[in-house]
N, C-alpha and C positions, 0 to 999 in steps of 0.2 A: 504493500500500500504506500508506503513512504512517508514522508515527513508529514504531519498534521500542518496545513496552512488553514488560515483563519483570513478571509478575505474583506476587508469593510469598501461597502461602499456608499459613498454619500448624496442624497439626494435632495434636491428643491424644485418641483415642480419640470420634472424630466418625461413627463412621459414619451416625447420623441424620440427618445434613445433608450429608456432603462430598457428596454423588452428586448432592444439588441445586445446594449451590453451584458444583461443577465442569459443568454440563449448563445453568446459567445464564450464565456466563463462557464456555463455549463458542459462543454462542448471541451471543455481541456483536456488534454490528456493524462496530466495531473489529477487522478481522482479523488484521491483523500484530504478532502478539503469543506469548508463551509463557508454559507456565505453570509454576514450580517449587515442587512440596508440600513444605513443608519438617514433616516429621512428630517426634514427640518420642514413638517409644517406644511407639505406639498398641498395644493390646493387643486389641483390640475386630477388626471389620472393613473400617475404614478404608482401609487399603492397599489389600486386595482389590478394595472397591470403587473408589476410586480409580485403579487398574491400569488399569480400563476404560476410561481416558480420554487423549488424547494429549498425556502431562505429562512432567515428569522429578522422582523422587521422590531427596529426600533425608534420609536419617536424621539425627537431633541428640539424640546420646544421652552426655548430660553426668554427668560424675562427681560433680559435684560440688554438684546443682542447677540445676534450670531458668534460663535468662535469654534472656529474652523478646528483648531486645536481640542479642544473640550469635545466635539461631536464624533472625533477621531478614536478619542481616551475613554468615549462612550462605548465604541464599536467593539473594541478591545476590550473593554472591560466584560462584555457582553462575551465574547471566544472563550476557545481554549486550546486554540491551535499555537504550537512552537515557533509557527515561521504567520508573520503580521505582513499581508499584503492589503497595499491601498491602493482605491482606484475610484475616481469620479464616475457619476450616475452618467455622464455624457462622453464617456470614452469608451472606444469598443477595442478588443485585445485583434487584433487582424488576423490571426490565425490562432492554430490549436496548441500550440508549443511555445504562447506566451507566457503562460504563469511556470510551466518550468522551468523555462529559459528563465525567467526573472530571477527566481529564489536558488539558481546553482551554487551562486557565488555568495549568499548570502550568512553561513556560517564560515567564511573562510575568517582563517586569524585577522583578529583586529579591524574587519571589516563593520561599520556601524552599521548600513544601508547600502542600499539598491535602487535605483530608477532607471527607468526605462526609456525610450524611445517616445516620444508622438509626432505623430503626422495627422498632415489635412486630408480633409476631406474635396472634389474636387470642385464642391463649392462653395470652401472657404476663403473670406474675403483673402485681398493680396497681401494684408497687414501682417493678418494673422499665417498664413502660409509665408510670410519672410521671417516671421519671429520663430518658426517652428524650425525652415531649415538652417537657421543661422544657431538658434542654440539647441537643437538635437541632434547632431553630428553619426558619420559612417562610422565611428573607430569608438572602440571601448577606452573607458577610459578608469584609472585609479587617482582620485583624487586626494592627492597629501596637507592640500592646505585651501585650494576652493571648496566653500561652503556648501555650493548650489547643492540642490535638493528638490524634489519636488513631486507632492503628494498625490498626482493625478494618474502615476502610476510607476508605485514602490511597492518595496519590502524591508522588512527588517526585520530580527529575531524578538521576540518576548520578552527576553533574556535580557535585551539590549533597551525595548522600550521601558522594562520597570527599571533602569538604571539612569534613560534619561526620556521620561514619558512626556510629551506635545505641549507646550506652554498655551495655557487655558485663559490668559489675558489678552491677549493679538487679537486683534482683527483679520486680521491677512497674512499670509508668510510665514506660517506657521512653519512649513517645514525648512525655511532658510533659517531661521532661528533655528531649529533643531539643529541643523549642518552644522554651521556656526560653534552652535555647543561642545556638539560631537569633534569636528575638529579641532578644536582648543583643547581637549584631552585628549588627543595623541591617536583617535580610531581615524581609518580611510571610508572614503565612499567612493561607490562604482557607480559607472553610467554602462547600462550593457541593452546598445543599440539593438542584438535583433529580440528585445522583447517590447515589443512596439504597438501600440495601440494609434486608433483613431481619435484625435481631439479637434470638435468642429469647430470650436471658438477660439484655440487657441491658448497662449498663457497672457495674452492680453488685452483681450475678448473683444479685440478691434477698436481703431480709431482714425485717423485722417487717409482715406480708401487712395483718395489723390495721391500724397506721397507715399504712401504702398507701392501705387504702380510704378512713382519710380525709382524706387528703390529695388522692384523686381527687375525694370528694367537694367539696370546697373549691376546685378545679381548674374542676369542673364549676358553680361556683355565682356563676361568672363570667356566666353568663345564669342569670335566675334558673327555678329548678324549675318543669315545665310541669305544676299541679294540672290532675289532669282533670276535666275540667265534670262534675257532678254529673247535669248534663241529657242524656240519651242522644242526645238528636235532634241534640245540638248536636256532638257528638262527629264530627272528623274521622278515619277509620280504613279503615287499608287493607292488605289480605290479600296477604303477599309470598311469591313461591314459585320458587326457584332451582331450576335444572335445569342441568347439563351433561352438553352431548352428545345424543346421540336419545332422544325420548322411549321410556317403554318401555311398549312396545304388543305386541297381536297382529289381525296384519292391517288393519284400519280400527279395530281398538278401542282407543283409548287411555287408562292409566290415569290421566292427567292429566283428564279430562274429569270424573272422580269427585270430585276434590278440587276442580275450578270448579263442579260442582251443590253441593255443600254448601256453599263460600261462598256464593253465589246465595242459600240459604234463609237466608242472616241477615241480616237486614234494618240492623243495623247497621254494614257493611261496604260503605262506597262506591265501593271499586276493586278490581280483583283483578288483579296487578301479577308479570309473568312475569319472570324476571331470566334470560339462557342465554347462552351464545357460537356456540348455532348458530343460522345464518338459515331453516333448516328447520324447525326446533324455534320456534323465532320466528311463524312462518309458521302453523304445527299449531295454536299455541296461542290464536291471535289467532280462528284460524274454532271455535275453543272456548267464546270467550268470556271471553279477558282482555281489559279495559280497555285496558292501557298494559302495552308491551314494551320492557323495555331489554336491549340486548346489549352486555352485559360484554366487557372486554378477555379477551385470551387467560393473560396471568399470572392471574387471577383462577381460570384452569381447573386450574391443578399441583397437584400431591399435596400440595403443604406448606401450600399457604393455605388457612385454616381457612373454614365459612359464614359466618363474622362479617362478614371481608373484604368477601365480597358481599352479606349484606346493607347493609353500612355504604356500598357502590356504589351499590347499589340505591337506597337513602333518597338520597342525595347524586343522582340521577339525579332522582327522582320531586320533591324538592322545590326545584328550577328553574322548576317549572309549580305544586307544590299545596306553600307554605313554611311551614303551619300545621299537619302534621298530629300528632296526638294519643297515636297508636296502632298500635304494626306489629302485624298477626298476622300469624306468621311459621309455612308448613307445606308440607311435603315431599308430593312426588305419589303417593311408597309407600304410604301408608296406605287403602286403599280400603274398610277397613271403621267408618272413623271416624265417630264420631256427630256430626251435624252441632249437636246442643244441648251438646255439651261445648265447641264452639266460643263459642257467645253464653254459658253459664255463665261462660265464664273470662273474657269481654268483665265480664260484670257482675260475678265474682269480684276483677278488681284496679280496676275503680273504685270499690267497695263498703272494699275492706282498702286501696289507694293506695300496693301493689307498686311496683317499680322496675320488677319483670319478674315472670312469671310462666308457669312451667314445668309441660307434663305430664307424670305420672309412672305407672308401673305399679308395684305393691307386690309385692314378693315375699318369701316365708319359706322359698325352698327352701335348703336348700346354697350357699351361694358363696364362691369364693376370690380374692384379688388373684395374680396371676403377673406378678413382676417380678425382676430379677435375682441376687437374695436367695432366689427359688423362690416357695413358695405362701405364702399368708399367709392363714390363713380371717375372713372375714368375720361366717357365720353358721356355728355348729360343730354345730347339730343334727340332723345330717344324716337320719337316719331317725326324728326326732322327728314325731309326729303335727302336722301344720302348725298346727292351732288352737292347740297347747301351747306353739307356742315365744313366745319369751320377745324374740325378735329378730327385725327382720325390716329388709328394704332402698330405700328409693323408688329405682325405674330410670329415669333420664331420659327420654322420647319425643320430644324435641327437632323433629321431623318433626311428630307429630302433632298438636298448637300447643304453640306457645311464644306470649305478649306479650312486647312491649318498649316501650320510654317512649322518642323517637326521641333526647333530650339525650343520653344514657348512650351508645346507636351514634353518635351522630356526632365522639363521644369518644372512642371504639373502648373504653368499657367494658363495651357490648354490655347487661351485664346487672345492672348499676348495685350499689349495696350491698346492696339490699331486695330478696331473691328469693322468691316463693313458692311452693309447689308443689300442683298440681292431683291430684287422684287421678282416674285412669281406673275405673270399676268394673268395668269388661267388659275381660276380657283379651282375648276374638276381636277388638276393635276397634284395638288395638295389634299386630295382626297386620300384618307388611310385605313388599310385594312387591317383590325388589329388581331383577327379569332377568325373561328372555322363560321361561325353565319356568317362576317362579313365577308369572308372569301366564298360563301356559297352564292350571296346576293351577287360580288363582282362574276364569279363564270356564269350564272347565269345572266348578266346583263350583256354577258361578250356573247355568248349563244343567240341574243336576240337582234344582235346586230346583223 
C-alpha cells in the first residue's frame, strides 16, 4: 500500500473545478491515501459536488477573516496520514503519477517540503500564463536558502508540520513564511517539476492583460519571429484536425472524409494531420486520407483541457519529423458545408496582413445577450430593428471552421499570439455544424434530396 498521504484541499466556492480536481486525485496511482476538503463557506455548488466523492469534508468558517494558514492546520488536524499533501480546490494534478511523483523526495534527509509544478490552462489570461512559466521552471531544483514555497500544490511530512505547523495570523503567504522558517533552520526545499498540476488563475490571479501580452511577446522573442516567406511554394503548412472519441458518421459515411476533400483541393497544404485518443478513429482516418496520425494521451481527452492543449500536442508530435513548419491550419470535422477557397483565402489573407493568427468569423446583427451570474447583459439591444439598420453588430468565432496559427505562439501555449485577425465567412449555410448522429442523419438526407 505505501506510505499513508493525507491530502487537504481547500475550497471557496469552486464548483468549476473541485469535481475535476477531486476525479483526478482519485485516479492516482498512489492508492493509500485520503482526502480532507477543507471548504470556507462555499456558497456556490461545491459541497454538493464534492459529496460525490469519497472525502471527508470540513467546514472553516472564521469570525474573524480568512487565514489560509489556520484552514490548512484544520485539514491536518482533521488526517492521519505520514506524508501532508496540499492542493487548491482549482488545481487539477495533469496526470496519474502526480501525487507520487510529488511525495518521492519528501522524506529525504533534511528535506522540509515539496512543491510542484503549475501550469495554465489554454485559456489563461497572458498575465497569468507568464507568471507560471517564468517561476515554475523544467529543472528540479534543491533549494538551500530560497524560501519560495507554495501551497497550491505540496507536501510535506507530519513529522515536519508538528515541528513547524502554518502561521495562523497571515492573511496570505502563508507558505512563504513557512519557507522562510524552515530555511533559517538549516532544512532544504525541492521544486520537483514533473508533479505538475493545472492552475487556471495562476499565482497572481491576473492583472494588466495589456502588459501580459507584452511581456509574452518579449518571452516569445527569445527565438526570433518566424516571417513567413512571401513565396507560396516555399511555404511549409499543415492542416491539423483533432477529434475525440468516434468519428461521427452514418453507417460507412463519415463526416471526416469532407473536411480531408477540401484540404486535398489546396494545393498549398502539405499534410493533413489527425490528432485522437482512439485507435479506431486513428484507423478510419488514415484509409481517409490523413498523412500523419498522432494519438494523444488520454488527459488531453477531459472536459477541462481546452483544443489549444492538443493542438500544442499535436505541433510538439509532428515537429520531431517536419521542425520547420510555417503554418497550422487548424479545422474541426463539423463543418461539412465549408468552402474549401475560404481555406486558401485565409492561407493568403495572413501572409499578405502577417497575423499572428487568424480566425473565422460569422457576422451577426440579431439580438444577443451575455448570461453570467449578474443575469443578462445585452450585447446588441435592437432586437426587432430591421437588420440593415442596426447600428451594431457581432463577429462569432468559427474556431472549427479554420483558424491559422504561427507554430512560435503554440509552442508557447499563447496559441494565438498578440496579432489576431478575423476572416468573415459570407455564407452562413457554410458555418452550418454537424455535431451527433441526427444531425449527420438530417445532413445525408438533405444531400439525397438534392
Amino acid at each position: 500500500m505505501g506510505t499513508k498521504v493525507s491530502i487537504i484541499v481547500r475550497t471557496k466556492n469552486e464548483e468549476r473545478w473541485i469535481g475535476q480536481c477531486l476525479s483526478a486525485i482519485a485516479q492516482q496511482s498512489h492508492k493509500n491515501k485520503e482526502v480532507i476538503l477543507v471548504d470556507n463557506d462555499s456558497t456556490d455548488k461545491t459541497i454538493q459536488i464534492a459529496s460525490n466523492f469519497d472525502i471527508t469534508i470540513v467546514n472553516y468558517s472564521p469570525e474573524s477573516g480568512f487565514k489560509p494558514g489556520r484552514s490548512i492546520n484544520i485539514g491536518i488536524e482533521a488526517s492521519d496520514g505520514d506524508v501532508i499533501v496540499i492542493i487548491s480546490g482549482h488545481c487539477i494534478p495533469t496526470n496519474d503519477k502526480w501525487l507520487e511523483t510529488l511525495i518521492k523526495n519528501v522524506e529525504s534527509d533534511n528535506i522540509a517540503g515539496v512543491y510542484g509544478r503549475q501550469e495554465p490552462l489554454s485559456f489563461t489570461s497572458s498575465l497569468d500564463k507568464r507568471d507560471l512559466a517564468i517561476t515554475f521552471g523544467l529543472d528540479k531544483k534543491i533549494q538551500l536558502k530560497d524560501p519560495f514555497f507554495h501551497n497550491a500544490n505540496s507536501a510535506l511530512t507530519r513529522a515536519i508540520w508538528e515541528k513547524f505547523p502554518f502561521d495562523e495570523d497571515c492573511t496570505n503567504i502563508e507558505d512563504r513564511i513557512w519557507g522562510k522558517k524552515v530555511i533559517s533552520e538549516g532544512y532544504k526545499i525541492i521544486y520537483e517539476p514533473e508533479a505538475s498540476v493545472f492552475h487556471h488563475h495562476g499565482i497572481h490571479h491576473g492583472s494588466n492583460e495589456n502588459r501580459a501580452n507584452n511581456i509574452v511577446r518579449i518571452m516569445d522573442s527569445i527565438s526570433d519571429k518566424n516571417i513567413i516567406d512571401k513565396n507560396r511554394s516555399k511555404l511549409n503548412i499543415a492542416a491539423f484536425i483533432p477529434i475525440r472519441g468516434d468519428l461521427i458518421s452514418l453507417g460507412d459515411e463519415y463526416l471526416l472524409k469532407n473536411t480531408i476533400d477540401q484540404i486535398k483541393a489546396v494545393d498549398l497544404i502539405q499534410d493533413i494531420v489527425v490528432s485522437t485518443d482512439s485507435p479506431k478513429t486513428a484507423e478510419i482516418a488514415r484509409k481517409l486520407g490523413a498523412s500523419k496520425i498522432f494519438l494523444r494521451p488520454t488527459q488531453l481527452s477531459k472536459s477541462y483541457v481546452g483544443v489549444a492543449d492538443v493542438i500544442k500536442f499535436t505541433l510538439d508530435e509532428y515537429e520531431k519529423e517536419n521542425p520547420n513548419l510555417d503554418l497550422i491550419v487548424f479545422l474541426e470535422e463539423t463543418y461539412p458545408f465549408r468552402d474549401k477557397n475560404d481555406i486558401r483565402d485565409m492561407i493568403e489573407v495572413i501572409i499578405d496582413q502577417g497575423n499572428d493568427s487568424l480566425i473565422a468569423v460569422k457576422n451577426e446583427r440579431k439580438g444577443a445577450w451575455v448570461r453570467d451570474e449578474g443575469g443578462l447583459t445585452p450585447i446588441i439591444e435592437q432586437t426587432f430593428m430591421p437588420r440593415e439598420l442596426k447600428s451594431k453588430s457581432i463577429d462569432i468565432a468559427q474556431i472549427g471552421y479554420c483558424t491559422l496559427l504561427t507554430p512560435q505562439y503554440v509552442r508557447f501555449g499563447d496559441t494565438l499570439g498578440p496579432d489576431t485577425g478575423l476572416y468573415k465567412v459570407n455564407n452562413s449555410m457554410n458555418t452550418t455544424e454537424i455535431r451527433n448522429t441526427d444531425d449527420m442523419r438530417a445532413y445525408s438526407q438533405l444531400l439525397n434530396s438534392i
